[in-house]
C-alpha positions as CSV (number, residue, x, y, z in Angstrom):
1,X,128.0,182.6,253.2
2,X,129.6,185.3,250.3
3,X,128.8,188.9,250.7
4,X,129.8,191.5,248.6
5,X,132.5,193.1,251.3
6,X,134.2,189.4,251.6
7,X,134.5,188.9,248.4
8,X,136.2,191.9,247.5
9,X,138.2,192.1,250.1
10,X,139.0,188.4,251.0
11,X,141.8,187.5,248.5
12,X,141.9,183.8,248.7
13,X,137.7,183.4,248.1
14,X,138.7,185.3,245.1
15,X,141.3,182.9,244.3
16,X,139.1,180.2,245.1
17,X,136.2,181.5,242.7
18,X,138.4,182.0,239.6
19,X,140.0,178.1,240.1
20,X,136.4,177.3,240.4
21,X,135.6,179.0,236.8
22,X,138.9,177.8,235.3
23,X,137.6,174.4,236.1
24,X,133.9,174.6,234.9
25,X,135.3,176.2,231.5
26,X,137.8,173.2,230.9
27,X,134.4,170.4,230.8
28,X,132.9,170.2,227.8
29,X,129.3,170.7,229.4
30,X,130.4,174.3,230.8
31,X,132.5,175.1,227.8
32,X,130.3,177.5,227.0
33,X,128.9,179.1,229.9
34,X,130.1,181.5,232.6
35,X,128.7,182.3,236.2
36,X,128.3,185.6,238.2
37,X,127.6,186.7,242.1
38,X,125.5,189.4,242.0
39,X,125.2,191.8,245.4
40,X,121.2,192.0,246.5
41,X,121.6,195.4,244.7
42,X,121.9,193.7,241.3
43,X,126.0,194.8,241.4
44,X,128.3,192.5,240.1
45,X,130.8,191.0,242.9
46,X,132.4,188.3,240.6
47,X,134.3,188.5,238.3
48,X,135.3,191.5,238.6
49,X,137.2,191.4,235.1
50,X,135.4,189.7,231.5
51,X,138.7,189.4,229.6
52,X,138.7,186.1,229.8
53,X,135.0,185.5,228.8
54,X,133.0,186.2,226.4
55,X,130.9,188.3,228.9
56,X,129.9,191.9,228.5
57,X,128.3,194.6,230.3
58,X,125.4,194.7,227.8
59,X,124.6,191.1,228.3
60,X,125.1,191.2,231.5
61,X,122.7,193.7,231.8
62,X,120.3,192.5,229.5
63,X,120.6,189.3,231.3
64,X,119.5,190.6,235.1
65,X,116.5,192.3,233.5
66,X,115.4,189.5,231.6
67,X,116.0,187.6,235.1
68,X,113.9,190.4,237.5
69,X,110.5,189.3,235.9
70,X,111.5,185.4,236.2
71,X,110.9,182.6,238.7
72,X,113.3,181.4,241.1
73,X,115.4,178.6,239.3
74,X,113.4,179.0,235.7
75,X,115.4,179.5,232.5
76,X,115.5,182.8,230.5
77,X,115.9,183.7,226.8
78,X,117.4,186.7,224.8
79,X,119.0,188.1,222.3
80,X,122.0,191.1,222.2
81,X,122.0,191.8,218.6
82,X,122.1,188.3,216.1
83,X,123.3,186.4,219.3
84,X,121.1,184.2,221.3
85,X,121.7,183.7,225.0
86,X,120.5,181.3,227.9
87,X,120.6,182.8,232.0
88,X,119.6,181.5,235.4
89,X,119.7,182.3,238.6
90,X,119.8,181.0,242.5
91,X,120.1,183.2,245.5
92,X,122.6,182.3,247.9
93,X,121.5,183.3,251.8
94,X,123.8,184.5,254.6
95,X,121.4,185.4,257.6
96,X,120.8,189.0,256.7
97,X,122.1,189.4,253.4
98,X,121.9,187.6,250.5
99,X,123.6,187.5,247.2
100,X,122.6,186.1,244.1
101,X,124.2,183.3,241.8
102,X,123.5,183.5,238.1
103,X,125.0,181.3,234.9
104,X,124.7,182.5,231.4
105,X,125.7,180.3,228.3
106,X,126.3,181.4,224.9
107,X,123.4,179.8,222.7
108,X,125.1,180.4,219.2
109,X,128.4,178.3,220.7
110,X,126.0,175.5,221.8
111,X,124.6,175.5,218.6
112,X,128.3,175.1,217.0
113,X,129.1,172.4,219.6
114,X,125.3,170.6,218.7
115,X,127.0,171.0,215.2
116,X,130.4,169.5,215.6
117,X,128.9,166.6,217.7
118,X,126.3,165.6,214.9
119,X,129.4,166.2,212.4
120,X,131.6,163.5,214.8
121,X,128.0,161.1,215.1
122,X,128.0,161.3,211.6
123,X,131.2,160.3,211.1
124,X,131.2,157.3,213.4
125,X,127.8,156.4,211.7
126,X,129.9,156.7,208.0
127,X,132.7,154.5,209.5
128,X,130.5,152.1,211.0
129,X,128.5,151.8,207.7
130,X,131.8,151.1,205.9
131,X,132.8,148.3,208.3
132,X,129.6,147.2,208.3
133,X,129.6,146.9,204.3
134,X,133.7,145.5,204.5
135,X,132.7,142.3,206.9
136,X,128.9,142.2,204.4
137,X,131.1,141.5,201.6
138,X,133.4,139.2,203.2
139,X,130.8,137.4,204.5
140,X,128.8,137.3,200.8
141,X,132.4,136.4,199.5
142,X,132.8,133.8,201.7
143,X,129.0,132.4,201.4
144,X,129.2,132.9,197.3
145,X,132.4,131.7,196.6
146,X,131.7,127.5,197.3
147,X,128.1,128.5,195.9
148,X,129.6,129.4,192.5
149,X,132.5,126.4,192.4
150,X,129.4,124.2,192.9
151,X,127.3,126.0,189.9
152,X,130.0,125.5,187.9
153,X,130.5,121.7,189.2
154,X,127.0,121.4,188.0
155,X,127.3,122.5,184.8
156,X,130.2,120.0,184.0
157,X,127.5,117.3,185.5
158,X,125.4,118.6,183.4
159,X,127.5,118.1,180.3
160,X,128.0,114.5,181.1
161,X,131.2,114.8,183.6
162,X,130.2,113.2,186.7
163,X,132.2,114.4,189.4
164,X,132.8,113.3,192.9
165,X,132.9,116.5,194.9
166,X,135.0,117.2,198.1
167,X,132.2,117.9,201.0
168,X,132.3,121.5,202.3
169,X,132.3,121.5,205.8
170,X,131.9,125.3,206.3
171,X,128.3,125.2,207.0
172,X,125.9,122.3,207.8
173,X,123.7,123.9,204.3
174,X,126.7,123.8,202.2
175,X,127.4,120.2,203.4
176,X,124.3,119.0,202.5
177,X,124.0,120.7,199.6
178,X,127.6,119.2,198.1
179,X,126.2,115.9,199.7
180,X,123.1,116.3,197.7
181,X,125.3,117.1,194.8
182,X,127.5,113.8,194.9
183,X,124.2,112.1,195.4
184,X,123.1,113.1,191.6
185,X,126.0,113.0,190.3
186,X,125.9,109.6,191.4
187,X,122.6,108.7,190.0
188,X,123.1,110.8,186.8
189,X,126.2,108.3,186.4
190,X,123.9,105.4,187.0
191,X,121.0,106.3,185.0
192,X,123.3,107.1,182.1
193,X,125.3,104.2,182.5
194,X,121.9,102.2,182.7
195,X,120.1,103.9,179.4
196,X,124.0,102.8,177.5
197,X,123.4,99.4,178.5
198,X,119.5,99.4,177.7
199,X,120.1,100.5,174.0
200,X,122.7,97.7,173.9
201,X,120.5,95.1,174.7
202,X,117.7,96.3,172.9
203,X,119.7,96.7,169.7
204,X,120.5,93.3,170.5
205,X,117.4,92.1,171.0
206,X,115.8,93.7,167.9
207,X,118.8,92.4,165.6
208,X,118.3,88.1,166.6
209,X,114.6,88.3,165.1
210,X,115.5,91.1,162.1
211,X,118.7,88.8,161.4
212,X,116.9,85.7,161.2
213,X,113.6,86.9,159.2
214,X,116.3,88.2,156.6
215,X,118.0,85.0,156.5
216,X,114.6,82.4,156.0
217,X,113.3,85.6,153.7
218,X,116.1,85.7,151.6
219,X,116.6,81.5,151.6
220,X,113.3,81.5,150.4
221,X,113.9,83.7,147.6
222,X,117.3,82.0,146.6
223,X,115.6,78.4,146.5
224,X,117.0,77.0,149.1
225,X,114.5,75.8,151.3
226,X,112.3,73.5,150.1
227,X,109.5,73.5,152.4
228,X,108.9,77.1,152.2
229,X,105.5,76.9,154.6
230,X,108.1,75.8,157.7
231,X,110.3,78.6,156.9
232,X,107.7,80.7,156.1
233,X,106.1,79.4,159.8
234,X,109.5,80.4,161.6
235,X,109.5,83.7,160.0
236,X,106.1,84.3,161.7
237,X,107.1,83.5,164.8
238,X,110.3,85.5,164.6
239,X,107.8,88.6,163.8
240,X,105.7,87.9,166.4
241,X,108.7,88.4,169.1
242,X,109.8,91.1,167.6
243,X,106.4,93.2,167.7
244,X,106.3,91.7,171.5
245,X,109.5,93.2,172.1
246,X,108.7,96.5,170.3
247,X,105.2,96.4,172.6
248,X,107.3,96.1,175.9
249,X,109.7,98.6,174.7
250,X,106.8,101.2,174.0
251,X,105.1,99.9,177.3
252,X,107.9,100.7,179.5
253,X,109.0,104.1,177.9
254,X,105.6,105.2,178.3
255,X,105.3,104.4,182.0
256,X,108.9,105.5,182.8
257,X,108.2,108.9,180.7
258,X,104.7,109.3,182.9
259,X,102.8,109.6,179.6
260,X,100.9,105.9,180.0
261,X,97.2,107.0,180.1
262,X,96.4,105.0,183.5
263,X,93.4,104.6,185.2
264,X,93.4,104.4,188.7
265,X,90.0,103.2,190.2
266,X,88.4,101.2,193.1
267,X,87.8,97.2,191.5
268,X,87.1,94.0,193.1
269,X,90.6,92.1,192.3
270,X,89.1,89.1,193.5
271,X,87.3,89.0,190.0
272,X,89.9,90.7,188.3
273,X,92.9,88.0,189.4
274,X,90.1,85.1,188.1
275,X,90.1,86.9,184.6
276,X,94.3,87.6,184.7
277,X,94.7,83.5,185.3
278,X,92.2,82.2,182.4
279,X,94.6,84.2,180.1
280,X,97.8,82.8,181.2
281,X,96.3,79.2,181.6
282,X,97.1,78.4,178.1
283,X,100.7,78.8,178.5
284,X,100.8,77.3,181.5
285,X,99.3,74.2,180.0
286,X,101.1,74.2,176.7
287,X,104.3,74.0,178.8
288,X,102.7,71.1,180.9
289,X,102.9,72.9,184.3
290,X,99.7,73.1,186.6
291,X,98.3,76.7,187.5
292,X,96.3,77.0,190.8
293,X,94.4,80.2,192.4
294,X,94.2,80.8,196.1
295,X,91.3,83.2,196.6
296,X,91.0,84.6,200.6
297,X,87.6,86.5,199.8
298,X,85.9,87.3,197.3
299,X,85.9,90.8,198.3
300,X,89.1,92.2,198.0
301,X,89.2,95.7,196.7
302,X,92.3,97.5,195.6
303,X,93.0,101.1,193.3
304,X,95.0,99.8,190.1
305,X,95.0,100.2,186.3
306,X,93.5,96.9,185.0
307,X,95.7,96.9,182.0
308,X,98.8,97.9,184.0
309,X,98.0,94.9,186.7
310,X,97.1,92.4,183.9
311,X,100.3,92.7,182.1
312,X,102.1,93.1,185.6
313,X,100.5,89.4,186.6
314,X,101.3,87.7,183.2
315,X,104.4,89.0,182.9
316,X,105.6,87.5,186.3
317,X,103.2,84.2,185.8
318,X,104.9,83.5,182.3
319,X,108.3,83.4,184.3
320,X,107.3,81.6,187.3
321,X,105.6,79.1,185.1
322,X,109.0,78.9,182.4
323,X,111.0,77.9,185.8
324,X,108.7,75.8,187.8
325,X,109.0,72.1,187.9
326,X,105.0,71.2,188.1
327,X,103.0,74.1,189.4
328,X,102.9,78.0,190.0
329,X,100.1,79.2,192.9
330,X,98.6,82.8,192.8
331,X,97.1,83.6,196.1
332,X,95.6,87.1,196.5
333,X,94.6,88.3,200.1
334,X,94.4,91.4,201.8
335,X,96.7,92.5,204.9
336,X,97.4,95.6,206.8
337,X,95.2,97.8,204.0
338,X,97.1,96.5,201.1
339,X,95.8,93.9,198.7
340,X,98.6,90.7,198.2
341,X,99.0,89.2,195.2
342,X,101.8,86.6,196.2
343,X,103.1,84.3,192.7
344,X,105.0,81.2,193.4
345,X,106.6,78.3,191.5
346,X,107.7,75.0,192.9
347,X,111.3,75.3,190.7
348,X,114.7,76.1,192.5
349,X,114.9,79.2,192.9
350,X,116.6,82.6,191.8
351,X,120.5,82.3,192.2
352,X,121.2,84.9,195.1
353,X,123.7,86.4,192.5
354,X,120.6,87.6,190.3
355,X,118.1,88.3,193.2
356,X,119.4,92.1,193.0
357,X,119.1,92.4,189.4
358,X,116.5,90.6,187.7
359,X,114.0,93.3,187.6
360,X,116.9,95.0,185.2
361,X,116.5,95.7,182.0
362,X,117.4,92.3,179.8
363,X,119.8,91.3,182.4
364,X,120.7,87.9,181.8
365,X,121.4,85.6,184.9
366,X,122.7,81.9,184.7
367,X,120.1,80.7,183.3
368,X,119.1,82.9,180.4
369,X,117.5,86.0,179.6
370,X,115.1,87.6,182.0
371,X,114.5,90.5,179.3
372,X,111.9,92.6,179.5
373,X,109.0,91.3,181.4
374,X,110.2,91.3,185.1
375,X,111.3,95.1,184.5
376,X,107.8,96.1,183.0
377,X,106.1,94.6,185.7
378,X,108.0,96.2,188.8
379,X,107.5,99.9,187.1
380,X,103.5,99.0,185.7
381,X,103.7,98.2,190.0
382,X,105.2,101.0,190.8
383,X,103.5,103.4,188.7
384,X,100.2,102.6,190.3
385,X,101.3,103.3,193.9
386,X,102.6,99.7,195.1
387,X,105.4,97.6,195.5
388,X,106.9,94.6,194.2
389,X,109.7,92.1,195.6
390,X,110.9,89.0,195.1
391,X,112.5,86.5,196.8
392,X,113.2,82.2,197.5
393,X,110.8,80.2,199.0
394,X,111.8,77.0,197.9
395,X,111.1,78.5,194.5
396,X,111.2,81.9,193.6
397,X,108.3,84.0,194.8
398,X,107.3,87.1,193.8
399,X,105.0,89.4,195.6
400,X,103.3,92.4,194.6
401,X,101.1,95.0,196.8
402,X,98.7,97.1,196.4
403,X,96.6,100.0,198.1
404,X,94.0,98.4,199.5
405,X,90.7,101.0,200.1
């Protein structure tokens, strides 16, 4: 293949083998290596000039001895003064003579490339950590800047400004969450509107009986009454309704402020419901109206409050039997594990205009006030775990469930 007379003497395998080295010294990989043909006398053939290369005749030298004691193809290390080198080497057969291919590379210029390339990785890793932190921000921007409109929407809420916010449709979180917001808002407007019209009415309520025990007291005290023991008669019941209405107004803050001391417990309602009757029988028959109970069983267990249920029942008895024409029926039975006390009157009815309101506070529907004892009775309901409704039957009916066990 390449003996030492060819390639001294052939000019264009010369020419060849220098375009060859030009080339491997213009890649990056060979940047910093350079090869030699060695004659089987260890003579150098090529090249036959180290100008160009940073080549000597020490390293070569200190190279092919390094190489004598090594393997075929294995990779030697050494040192010509501070400098550390790399050489290998592959024979190269022709028949009867052979010749001997060997590459050294300059270790301390590796080293300065494996420097510059960690100095470039570096780099693209501080760039890429900069972009990285530019679209973070953006993104945190973009995420925190609705965030803190709506934080400062809800402190205005909070200060009594109930706004109606425009739905952000950027994300399906901050959608619901702005949804969420208007919901509250909405409520907060409600409730507030709701507690306004409750101290209304109750300062209404509380100045009929005040006004007219003042005006009998201070008749009585002027002389002008002369049966004193009548006046003296309406002033007592005038103090009556107003501690009832006082009661009811404790009653119902208590529940609604969940500090009413309840007592939830497995009873027989069955016996419960005969006691809760005998109590409101009196009304019922001082108002000349008939009062019948519809037992199913016996047996019918339920978890309430007794106090709770017994002022729920009279409340709603006392108006069913103030409406009726001739008779209310309680009927308790038990259905899908729920106990069902059902209350009926034979009367005409609840206008369809009040049906959605009379368990208001002291709403007043066409014909009078409903005041305080509807509303006590849905929340004493409530606040022991069941529900309450009301509706026409023929006369109104209201029924209230319980948790049957």
């Amino acid at each position: 293949m390449i003996d030492q007379i060819q390639v001294k003497n052939d000019t264009a395998i010369k020419k060849n083998l220098l375009n060859l080295r030009s080339a491997l010294r213009l890649t990056k990989l060979a940047a910093n290596t350079d090869f030699l043909i060695l004659s089987p006398s260890g003579e150098v053939i090529f090249p036959t000039s180290y100008t160009d290369s940073f080549l000597n005749a020490n390293i070569i030298s200190k190279a092919i001895a390094r190489l004598s004691t090594a393997g075929e193809n294995e990779t030697v290390e050494f040192r010509v003064g501070i400098k550390r080198y790399y050489a290998t080497q592959k024979p190269l057969s022709n028949k009867m003579r052979t010749a001997t291919l060997m590459f050294i590379s300059n270790g301390n210029s590796a080293r300065g490339l494996i420097r510059f390339t960690n100095l470039v990785l570096f780099g693209i890793m501080v760039v890429a950590a900069g972009i990285s932190l530019t679209i973070a921000l953006n993104i945190s921007r973009t995420i925190s800047r609705p965030i803190t409109r709506l934080s400062e929407y809800a402190k205005r809420i909070g200060r009594g400004e109930f706004l109606s916010l425009t739905e952000d449709e950027s994300s399906v979180e901050l959608h619901e969450l702005t949804a969420n917001m208007n919901e509250m808002s909405d409520r907060l407007k409600n409730y507030d509107q709701t507690q306004k019209n409750f101290l209304q009415n109750a300062s209404h309520e509380l100045r009929t009986p005040l006004m007219s025990i003042q005006g009998y007291a201070e008749g009585i005290a002027g002389g002008v009454f002369s049966d004193t023991s009548k006046t003296a008669l309406i002033i007592c019941e005038e103090s009556r309704r107003l501690n009832t209405l006082v009661d009811e107004l404790l009653t119902l803050s208590r529940i609604e402020n969940k500090s009413y001391q309840v007592d939830l417990a497995d009873q027989n309602l069955s016996d419960m419901i005969k006691e809760y009757v005998q109590k409101i029988n009196g009304y019922a028959m001082k108002e000349g109206k008939a009062l019948h109970l519809h037992i199913e069983s016996n047996d019918i267990h339920a978890k309430f409050d007794d106090s709770l249920l017994a002022q729920a029942v009279i409340n709603i008895a006392s108006n069913c039997i103030k409406y009726a024409n001739s008779e209310v029926n309680i009927t308790l039975y038990s259905q899908e594990h729920t106990a069902v006390i059902k209350i009926a009157d034979d009367g005409n009815g609840i206008a369809e205009s009040d049906l959605p309101h009379i368990f208001e506070r002291f709403y007043k529907g066409k014909k009078g006030n409903f005041g305080l004892g509807l509303s006590i009775a849905l929340s004493a309901v409530e606040f022991m775990g069941g529900t309450m409704k009301a509706y026409n039957n023929g006369g109104a009916v209201f029924e209230v469930r319980l948790i049957s066990l």
